[in-house]
N, C-alpha and C positions, 0 to 999 in steps of 0.2 A: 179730625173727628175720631172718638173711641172708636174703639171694636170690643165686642164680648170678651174676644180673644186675648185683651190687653189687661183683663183682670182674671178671667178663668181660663187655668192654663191646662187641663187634663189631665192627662199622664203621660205624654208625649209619646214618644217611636219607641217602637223595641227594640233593645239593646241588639239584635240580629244584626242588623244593618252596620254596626259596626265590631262586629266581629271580625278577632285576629288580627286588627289593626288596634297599634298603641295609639291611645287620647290620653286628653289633659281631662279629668275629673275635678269641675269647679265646686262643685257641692253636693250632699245628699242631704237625703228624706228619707224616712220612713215613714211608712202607711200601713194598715190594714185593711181587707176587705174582706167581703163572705165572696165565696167563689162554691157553685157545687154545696152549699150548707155548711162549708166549713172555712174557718180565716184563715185567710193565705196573707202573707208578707205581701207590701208591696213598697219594692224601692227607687224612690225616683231620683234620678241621676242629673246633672247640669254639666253639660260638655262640651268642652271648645277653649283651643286656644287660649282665650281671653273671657274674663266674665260675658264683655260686650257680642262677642259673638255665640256665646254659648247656646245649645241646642238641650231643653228636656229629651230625658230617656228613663224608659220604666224598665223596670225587671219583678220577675213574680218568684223567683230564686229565692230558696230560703240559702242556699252555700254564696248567693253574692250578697243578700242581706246579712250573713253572721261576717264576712270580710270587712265590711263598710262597715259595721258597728263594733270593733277591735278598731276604726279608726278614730281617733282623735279630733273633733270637729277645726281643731284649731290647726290640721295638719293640711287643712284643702287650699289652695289647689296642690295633685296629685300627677305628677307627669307618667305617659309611660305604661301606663293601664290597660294589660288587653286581657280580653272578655275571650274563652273559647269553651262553646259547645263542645261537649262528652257523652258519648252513651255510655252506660254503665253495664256490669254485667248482665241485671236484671233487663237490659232493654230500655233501658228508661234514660231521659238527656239531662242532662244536669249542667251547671255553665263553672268551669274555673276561672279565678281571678288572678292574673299573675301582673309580672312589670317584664319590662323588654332589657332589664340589667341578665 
């Protein structure tokens, strides 16, 4: 039997949860949304091992949306990808996107 869930898939988890830890990035998306009156980026990430196991993950990052659009759709999947929260001078957190090379 369907589920809702088997065609409407959200936005999935926040990238938080995998934080600091290198993944295999299967694919992106980008989104917009209004947030507060104003569009904010939203990029939704497909992650895991294998397409088949892969898990959605969103991020509202405009520094991991401008990474992931310098990539090349044709380069995914992406080993090796860790996500790490930063505060910045100002106090404010921002996410960098590096590799575990």
């Amino acid at each position: 039997m369907a589920k809702i869930s088997d065609f409407v898939k959200g936005i999935g988890k926040g990238i938080d949860e995998i934080s600091d830890k290198p993944v295999t990035v299967q694919s992106v998306a980008f989104e917009s949304r209004t947030f507060n009156d104003a569009e904010k980026p939203l990029v939704l990430l497909t992650i895991g091992d294998t397409k088949s196991d892969a898990v959605l993950y969103h991020s509202w990052s405009e520094a991991v949306e401008r990474v992931f659009r310098a990539v090349p759709l044709n380069a995914f999947p992406i080993e090796g990808v860790i996500f790490t929260k930063v505060r910045t001078r100002s106090g404010r957190e921002t996410w960098i996107v590096s590799d575990d090379s």
